[in-house]
C-alpha positions in Angstrom: -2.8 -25.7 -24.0 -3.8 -23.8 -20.9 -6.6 -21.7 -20.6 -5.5 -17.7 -20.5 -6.5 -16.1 -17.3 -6.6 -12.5 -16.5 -5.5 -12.5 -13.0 -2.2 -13.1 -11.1 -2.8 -17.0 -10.5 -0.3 -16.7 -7.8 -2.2 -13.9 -5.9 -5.2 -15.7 -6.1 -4.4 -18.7 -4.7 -2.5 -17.0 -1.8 -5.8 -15.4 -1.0 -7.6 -19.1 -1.4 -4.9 -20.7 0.8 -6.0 -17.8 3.8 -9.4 -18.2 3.0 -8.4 -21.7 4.1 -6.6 -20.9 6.9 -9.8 -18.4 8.3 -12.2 -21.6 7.9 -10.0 -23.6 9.7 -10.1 -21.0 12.7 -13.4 -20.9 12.5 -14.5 -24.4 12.7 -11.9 -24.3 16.0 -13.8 -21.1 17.3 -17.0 -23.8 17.1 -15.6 -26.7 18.1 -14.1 -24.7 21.2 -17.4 -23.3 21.4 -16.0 -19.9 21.5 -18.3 -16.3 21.7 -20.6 -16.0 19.3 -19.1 -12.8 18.6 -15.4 -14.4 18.1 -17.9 -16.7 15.7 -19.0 -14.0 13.6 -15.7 -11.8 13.6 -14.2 -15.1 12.0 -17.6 -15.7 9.7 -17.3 -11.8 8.3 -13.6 -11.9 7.6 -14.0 -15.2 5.8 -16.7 -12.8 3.6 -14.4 -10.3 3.1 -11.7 -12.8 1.6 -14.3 -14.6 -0.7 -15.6 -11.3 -1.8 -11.9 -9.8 -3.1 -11.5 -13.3 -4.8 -14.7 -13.1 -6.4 -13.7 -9.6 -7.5 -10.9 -10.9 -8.6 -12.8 -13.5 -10.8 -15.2 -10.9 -11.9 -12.8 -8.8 -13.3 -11.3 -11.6 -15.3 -15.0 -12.0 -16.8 -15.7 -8.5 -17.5 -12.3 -9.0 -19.5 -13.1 -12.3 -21.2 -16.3 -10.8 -22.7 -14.5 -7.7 -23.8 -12.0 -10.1 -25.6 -14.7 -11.9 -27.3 -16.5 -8.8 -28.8 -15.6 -8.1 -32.5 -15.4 -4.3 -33.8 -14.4 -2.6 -30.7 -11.8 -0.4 -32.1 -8.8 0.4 -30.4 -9.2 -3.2 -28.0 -6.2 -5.2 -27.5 -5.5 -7.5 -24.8 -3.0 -4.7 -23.6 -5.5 -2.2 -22.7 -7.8 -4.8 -21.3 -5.1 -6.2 -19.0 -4.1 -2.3 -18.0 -7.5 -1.9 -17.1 -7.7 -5.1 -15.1 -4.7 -4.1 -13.4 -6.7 -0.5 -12.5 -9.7 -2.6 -11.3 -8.1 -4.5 -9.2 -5.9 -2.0 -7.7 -6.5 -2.0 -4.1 -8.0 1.5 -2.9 
């Protein structure tokens, strides 16, 4: 049985596979021995990525924990994943 996750897998791993894609133009941006500036241009958008995937992931923890509380009246996996889904909207 899979694990439930409570993000779009598919969204993810698109992110992942730029991510990816960014190292890879940075380790040519090196290896060219390109402007340190062009370096660190690459180096902070690579952040950026990793930090909405790790959002992302963060999200689908806050919603775990939720999930695993007993007595919270009125908590369904509905409302958790609406609220997901209002947490991850991009703004």
């Amino acid at each position: 049985m899979q694990r439930q996750v409570y993000w779009d897998e598919r969204e993810v791993l698109n992110r992942l596979r730029r991510i990816e894609g960014q190292v890879r133009g940075l380790q040519q941006l090196v290896e060219n021995r390109e402007s340190c500036r062009a370096i660190l241009t690459q180096v902070a958008a690579c952040e950026g990525a990793l930090q909405q995937v790790a959002r992302i992931v963060q999200t689908c923890s806050v919603a775990e924990a939720l999930l695993e509380l007993d007595g919270i009246q009125g908590l369904d996996r509905e409302s958790v994943r609406r609220t997901l889904k209002t947490m991850n909207r991009k703004g």
